[in-house]
N, CA, C and O atoms as a Tinker XYZ file with bonds, in Angstrom:
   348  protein
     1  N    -46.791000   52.459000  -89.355000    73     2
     2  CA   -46.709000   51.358000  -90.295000    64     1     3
     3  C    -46.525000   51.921000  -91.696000    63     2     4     5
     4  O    -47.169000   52.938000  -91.953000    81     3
     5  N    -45.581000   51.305000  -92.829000    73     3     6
     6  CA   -45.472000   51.700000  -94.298000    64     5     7
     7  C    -46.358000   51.253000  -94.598000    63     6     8     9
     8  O    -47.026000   50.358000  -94.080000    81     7
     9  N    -46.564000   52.196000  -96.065000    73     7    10
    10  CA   -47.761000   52.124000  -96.503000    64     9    11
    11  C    -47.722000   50.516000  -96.933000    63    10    12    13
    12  O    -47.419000   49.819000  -95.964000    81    11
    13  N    -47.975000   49.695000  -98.260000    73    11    14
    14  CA   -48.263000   48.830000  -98.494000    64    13    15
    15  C    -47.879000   49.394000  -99.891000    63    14    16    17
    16  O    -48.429000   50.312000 -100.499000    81    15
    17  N    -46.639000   48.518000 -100.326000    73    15    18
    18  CA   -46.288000   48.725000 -101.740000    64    17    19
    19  C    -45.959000   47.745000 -102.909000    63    18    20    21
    20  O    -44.930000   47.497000 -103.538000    81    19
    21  N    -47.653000   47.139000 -102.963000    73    19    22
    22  CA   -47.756000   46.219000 -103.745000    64    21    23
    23  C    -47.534000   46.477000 -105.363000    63    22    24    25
    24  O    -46.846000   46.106000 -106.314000    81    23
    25  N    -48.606000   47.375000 -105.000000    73    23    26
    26  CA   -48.581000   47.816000 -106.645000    64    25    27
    27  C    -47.373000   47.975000 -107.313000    63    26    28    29
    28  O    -47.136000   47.405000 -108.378000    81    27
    29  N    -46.197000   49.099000 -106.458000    73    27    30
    30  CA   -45.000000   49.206000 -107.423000    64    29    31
    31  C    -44.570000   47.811000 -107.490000    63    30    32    33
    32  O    -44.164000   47.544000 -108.621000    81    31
    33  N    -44.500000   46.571000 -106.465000    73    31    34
    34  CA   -44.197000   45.440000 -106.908000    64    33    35
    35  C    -44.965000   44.857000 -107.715000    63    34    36    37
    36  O    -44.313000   43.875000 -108.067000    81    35
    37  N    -46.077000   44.829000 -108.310000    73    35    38
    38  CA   -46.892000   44.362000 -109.270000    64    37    39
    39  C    -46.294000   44.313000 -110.586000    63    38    40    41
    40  O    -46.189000   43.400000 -111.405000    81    39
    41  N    -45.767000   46.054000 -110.586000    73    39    42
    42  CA   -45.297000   46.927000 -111.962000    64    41    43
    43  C    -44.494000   46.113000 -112.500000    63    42    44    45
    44  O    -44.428000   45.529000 -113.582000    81    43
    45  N    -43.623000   46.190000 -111.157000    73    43    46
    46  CA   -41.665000   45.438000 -111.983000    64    45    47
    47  C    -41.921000   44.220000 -112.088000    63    46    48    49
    48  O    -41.054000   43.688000 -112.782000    81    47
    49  N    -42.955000   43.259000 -111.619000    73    47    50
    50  CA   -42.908000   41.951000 -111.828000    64    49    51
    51  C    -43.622000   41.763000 -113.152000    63    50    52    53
    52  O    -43.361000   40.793000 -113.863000    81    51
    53  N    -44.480000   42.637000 -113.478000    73    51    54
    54  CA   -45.303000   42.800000 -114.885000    64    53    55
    55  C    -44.313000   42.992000 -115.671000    63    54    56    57
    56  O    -44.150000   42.151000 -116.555000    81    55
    57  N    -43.244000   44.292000 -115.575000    73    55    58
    58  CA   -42.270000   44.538000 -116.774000    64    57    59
    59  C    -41.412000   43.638000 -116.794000    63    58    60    61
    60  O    -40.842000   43.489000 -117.875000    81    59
    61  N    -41.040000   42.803000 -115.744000    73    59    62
    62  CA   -39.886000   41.688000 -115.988000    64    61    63
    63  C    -40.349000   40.262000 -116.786000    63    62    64    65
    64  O    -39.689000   39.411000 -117.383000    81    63
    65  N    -41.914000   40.419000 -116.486000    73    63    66
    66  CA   -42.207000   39.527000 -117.362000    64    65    67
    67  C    -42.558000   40.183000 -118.844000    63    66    68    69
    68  O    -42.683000   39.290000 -119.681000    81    67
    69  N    -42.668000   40.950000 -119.155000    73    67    70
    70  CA   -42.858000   41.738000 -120.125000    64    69    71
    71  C    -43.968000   41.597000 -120.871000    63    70    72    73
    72  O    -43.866000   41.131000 -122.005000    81    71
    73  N    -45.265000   41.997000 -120.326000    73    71    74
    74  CA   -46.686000   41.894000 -120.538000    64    73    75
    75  C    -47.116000   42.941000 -120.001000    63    74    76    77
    76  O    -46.574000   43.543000 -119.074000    81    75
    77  N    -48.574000   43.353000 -120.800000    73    75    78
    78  CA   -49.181000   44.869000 -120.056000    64    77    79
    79  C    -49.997000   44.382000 -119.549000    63    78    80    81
    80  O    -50.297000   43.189000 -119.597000    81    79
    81  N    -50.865000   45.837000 -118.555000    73    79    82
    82  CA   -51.516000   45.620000 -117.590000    64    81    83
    83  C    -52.961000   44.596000 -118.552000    63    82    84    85
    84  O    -53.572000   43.754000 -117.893000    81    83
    85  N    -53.267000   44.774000 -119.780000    73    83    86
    86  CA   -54.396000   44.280000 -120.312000    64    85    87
    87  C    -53.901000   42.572000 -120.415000    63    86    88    89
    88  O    -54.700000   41.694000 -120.089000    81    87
    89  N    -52.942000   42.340000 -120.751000    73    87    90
    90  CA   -51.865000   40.827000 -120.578000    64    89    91
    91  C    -52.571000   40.509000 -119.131000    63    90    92    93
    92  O    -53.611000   39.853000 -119.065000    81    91
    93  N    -51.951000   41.000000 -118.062000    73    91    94
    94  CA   -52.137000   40.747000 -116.650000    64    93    95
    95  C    -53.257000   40.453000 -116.152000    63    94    96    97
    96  O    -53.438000   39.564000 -115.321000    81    95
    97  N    -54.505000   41.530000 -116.848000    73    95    98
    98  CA   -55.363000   41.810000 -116.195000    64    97    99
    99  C    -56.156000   40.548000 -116.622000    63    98   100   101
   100  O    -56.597000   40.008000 -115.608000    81    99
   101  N    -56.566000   39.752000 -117.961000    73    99   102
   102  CA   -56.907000   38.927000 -118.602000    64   101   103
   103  C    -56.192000   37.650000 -117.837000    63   102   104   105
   104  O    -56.933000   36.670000 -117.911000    81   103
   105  N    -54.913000   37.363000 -117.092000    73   103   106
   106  CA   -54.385000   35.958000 -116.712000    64   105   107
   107  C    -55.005000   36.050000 -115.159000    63   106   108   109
   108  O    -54.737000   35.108000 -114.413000    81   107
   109  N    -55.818000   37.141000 -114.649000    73   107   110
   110  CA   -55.577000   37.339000 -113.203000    64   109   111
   111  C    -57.059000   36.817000 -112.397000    63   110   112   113
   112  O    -57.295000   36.301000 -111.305000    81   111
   113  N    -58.363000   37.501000 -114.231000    73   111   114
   114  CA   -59.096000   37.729000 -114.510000    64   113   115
   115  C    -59.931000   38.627000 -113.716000    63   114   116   117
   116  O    -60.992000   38.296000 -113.186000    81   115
   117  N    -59.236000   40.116000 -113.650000    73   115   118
   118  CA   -60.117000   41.500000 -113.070000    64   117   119
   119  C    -59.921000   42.474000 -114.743000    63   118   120   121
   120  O    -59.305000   42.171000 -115.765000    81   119
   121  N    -60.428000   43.221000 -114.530000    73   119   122
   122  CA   -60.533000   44.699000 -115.429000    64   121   123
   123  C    -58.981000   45.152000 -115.452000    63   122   124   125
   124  O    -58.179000   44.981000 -114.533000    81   123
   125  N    -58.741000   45.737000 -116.642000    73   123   126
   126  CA   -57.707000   46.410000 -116.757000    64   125   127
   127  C    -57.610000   47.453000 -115.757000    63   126   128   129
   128  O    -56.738000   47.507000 -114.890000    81   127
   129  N    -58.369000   48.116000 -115.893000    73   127   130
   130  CA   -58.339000   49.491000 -114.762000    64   129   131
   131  C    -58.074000   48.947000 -113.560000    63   130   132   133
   132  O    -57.882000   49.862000 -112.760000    81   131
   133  N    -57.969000   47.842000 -113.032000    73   131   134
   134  CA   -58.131000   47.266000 -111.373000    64   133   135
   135  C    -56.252000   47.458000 -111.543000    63   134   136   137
   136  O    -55.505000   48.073000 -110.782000    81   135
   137  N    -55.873000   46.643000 -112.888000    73   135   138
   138  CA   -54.335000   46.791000 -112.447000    64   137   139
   139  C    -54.111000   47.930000 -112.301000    63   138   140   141
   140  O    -53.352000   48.264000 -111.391000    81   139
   141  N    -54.698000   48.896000 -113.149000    73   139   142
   142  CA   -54.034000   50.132000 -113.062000    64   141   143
   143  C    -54.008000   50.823000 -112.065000    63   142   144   145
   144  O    -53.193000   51.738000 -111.944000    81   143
   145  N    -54.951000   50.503000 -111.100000    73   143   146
   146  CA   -55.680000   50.777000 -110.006000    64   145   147
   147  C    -54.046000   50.929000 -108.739000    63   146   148   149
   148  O    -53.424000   51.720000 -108.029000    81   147
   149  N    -54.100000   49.306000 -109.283000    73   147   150
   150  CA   -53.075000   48.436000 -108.252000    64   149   151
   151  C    -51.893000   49.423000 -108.127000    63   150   152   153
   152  O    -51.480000   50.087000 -107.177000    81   151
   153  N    -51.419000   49.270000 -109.635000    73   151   154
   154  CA   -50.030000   49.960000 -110.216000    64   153   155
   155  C    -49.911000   51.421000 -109.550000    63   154   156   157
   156  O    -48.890000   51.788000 -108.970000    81   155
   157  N    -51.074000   52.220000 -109.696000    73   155   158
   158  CA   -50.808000   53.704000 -108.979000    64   157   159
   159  C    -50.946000   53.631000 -107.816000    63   158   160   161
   160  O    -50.691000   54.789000 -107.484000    81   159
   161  N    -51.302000   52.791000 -106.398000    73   159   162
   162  CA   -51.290000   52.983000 -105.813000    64   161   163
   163  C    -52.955000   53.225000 -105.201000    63   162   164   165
   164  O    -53.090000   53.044000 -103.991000    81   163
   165  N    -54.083000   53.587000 -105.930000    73   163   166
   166  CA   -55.218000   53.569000 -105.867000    64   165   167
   167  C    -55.848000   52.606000 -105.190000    63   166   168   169
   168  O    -56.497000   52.836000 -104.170000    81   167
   169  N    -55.690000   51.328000 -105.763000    73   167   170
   170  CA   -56.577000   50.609000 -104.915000    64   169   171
   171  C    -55.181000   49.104000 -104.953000    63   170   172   173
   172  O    -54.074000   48.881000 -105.443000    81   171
   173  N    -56.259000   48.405000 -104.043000    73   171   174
   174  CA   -54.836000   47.193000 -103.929000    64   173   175
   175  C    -55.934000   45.895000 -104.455000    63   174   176   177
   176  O    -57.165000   45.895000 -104.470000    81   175
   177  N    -54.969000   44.836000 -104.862000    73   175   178
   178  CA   -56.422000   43.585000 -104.953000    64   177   179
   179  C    -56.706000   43.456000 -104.020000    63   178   180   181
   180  O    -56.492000   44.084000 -102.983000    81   179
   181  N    -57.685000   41.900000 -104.450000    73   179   182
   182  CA   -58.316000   41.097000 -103.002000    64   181   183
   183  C    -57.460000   40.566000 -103.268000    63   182   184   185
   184  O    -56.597000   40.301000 -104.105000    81   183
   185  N    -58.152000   40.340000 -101.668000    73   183   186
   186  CA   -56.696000   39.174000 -101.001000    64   185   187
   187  C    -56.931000   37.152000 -101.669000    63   186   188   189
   188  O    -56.201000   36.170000 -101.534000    81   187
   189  N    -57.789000   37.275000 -102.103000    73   187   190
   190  CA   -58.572000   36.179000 -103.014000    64   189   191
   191  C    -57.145000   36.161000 -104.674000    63   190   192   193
   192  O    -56.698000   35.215000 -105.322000    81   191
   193  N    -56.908000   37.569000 -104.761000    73   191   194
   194  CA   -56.363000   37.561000 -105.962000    64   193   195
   195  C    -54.775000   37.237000 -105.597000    63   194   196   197
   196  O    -54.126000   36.660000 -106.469000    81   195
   197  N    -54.299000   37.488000 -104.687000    73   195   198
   198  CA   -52.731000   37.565000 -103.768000    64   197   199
   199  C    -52.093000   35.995000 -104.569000    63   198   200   201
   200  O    -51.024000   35.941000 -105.177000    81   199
   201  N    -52.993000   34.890000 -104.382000    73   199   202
   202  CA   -52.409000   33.480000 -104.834000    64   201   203
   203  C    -52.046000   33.294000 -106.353000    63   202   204   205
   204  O    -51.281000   32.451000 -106.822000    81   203
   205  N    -52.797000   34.312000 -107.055000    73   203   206
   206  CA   -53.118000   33.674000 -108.180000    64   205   207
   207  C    -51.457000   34.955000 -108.962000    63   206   208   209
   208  O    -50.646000   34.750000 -109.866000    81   207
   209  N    -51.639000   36.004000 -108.126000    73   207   210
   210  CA   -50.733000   36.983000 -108.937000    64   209   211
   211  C    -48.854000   36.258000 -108.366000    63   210   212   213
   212  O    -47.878000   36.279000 -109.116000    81   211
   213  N    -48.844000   35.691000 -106.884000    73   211   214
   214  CA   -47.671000   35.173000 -106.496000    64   213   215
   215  C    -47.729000   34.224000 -107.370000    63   214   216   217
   216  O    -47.057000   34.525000 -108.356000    81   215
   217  N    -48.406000   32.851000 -107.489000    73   215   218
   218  CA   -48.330000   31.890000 -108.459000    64   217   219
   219  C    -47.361000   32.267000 -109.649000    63   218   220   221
   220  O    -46.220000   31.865000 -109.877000    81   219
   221  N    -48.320000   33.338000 -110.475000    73   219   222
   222  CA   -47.887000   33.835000 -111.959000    64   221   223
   223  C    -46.512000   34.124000 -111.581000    63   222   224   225
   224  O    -45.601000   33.416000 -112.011000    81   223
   225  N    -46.346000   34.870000 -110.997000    73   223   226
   226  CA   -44.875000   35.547000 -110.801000    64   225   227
   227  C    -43.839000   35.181000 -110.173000    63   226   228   229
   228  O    -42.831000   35.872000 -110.023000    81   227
   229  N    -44.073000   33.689000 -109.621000    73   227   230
   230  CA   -43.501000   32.792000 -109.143000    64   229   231
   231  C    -42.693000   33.742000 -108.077000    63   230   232   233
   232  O    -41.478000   33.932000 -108.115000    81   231
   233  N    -43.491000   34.231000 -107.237000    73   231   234
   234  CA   -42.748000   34.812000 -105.920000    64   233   235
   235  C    -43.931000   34.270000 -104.328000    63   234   236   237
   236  O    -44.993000   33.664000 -104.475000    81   235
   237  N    -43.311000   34.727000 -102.868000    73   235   238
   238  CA   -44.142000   34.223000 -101.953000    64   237   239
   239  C    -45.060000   35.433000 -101.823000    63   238   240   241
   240  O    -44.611000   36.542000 -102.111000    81   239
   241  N    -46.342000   35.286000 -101.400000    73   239   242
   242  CA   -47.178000   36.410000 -100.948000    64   241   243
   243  C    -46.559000   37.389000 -100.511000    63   242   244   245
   244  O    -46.688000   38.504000 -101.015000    81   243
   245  N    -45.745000   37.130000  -99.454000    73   243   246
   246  CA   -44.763000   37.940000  -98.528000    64   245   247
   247  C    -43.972000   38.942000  -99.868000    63   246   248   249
   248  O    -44.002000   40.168000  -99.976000    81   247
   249  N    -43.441000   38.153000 -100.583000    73   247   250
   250  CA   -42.792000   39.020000 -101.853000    64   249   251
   251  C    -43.409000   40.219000 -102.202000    63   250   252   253
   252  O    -43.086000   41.393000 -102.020000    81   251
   253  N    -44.779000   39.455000 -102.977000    73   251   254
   254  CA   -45.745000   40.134000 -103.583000    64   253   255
   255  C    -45.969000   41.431000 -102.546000    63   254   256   257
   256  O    -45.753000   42.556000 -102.995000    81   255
   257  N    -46.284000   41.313000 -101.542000    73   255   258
   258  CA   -46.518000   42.349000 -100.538000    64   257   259
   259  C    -45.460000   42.960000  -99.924000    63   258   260   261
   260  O    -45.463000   43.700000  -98.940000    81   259
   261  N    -44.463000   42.537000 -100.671000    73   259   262
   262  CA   -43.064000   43.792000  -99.995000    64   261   263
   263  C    -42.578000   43.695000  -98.155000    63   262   264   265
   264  O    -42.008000   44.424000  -97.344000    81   263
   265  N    -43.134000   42.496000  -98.170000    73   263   266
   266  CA   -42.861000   42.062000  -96.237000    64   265   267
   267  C    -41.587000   41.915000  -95.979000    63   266   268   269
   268  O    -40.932000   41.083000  -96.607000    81   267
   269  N    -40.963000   42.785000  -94.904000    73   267   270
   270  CA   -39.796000   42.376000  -94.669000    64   269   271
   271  C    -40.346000   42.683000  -93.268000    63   270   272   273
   272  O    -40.922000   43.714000  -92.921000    81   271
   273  N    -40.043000   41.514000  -92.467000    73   271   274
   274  CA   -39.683000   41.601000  -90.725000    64   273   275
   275  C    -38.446000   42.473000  -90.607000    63   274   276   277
   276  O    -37.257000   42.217000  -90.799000    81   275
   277  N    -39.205000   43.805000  -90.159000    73   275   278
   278  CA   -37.542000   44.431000  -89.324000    64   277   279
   279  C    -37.449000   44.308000  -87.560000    63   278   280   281
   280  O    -38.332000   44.520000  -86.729000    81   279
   281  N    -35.872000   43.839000  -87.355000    73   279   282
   282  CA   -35.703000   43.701000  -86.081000    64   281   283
   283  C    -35.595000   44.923000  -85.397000    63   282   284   285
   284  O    -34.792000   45.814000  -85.675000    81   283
   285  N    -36.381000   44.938000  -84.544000    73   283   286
   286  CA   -36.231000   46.478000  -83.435000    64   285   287
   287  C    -34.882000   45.955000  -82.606000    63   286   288   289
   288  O    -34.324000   44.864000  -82.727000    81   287
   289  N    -34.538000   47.025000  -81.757000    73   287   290
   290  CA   -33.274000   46.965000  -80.916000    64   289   291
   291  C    -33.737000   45.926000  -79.694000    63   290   292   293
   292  O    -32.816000   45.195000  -79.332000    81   291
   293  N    -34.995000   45.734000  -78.999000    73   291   294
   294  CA   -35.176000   44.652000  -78.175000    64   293   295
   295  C    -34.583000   43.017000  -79.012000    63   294   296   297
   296  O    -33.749000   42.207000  -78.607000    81   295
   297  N    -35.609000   43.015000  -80.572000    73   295   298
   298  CA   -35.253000   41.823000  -80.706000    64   297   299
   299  C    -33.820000   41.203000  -81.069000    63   298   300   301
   300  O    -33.451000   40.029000  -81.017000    81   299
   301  N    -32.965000   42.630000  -81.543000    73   299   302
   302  CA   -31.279000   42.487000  -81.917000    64   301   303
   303  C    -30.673000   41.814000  -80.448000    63   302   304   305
   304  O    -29.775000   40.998000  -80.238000    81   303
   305  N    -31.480000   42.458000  -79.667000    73   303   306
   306  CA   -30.482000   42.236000  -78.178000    64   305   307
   307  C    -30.704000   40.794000  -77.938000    63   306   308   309
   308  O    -29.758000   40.009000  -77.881000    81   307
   309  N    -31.775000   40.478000  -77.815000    73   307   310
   310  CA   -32.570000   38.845000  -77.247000    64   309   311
   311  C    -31.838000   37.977000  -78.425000    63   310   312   313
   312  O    -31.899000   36.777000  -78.156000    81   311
   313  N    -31.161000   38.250000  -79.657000    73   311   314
   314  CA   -30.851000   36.981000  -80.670000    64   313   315
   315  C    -29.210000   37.089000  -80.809000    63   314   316   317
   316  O    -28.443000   36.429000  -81.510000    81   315
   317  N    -28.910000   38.353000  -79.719000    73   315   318
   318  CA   -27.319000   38.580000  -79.582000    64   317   319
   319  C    -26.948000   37.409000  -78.212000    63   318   320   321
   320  O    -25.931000   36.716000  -78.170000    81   319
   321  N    -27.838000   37.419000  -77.369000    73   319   322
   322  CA   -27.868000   37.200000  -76.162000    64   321   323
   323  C    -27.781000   35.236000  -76.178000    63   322   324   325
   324  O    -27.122000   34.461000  -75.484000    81   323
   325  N    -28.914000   34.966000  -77.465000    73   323   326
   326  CA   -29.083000   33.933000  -77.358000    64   325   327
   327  C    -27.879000   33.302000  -78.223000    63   326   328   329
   328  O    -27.700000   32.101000  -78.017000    81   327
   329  N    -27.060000   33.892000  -79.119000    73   327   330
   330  CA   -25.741000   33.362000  -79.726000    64   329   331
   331  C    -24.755000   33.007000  -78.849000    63   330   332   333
   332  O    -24.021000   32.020000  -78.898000    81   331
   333  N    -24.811000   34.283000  -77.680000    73   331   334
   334  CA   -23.905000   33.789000  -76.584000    64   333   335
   335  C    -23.524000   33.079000  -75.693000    63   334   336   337
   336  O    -22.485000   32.777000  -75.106000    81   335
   337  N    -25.424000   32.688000  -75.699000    73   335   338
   338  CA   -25.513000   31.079000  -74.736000    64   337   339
   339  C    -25.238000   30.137000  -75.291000    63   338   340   341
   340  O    -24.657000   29.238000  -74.684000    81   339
   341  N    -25.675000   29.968000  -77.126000    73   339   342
   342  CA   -25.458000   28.373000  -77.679000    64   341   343
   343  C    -23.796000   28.662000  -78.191000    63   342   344   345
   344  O    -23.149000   27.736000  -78.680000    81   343
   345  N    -23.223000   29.993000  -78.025000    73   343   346
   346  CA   -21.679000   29.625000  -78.395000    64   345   347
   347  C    -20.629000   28.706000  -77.448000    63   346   348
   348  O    -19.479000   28.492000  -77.831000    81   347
């Protein structure tokens, strides 16, 4: 399993909004150091905090957490298979 790469998504959603971690840390309401925490990779939030940071950043949790469903070669085959029946 990849690691979990919130934090670098934290970063770019912080710099695109263009506010520092003390900005962030004050709208999120944890300690500065927690973002910083986040940002290096150190520690991750709670999952209590997940709503409030997607909210701000107007993205889905899934975003926030870098989720992408990848298809393995079973499930490519089973959604090739099933195009061929409803074609």
């Amino acid at each position: 399993m990849d690691k979990i790469k919130i934090g670098e998504t934290i970063k770019l959603l912080r710099r695109d909004k263009d506010i520092t971690q003390e900005q962030l840390a004050n709208i999120v309401g944890v300690s500065i150091p927690a973002v910083s925490k986040w940002e290096n990779g150190t520690s991750y939030p709670d999952i209590t905090v997940l709503p409030i940071l997607a909210n701000y950043f107007e993205v889905t949790i899934d975003e926030l957490l870098n989720y992408k469903k990848e298809l393995n070669e079973n499930d490519i085959t089973i959604l090739k298979n099933i195009h061929l029946i409803i074609s």
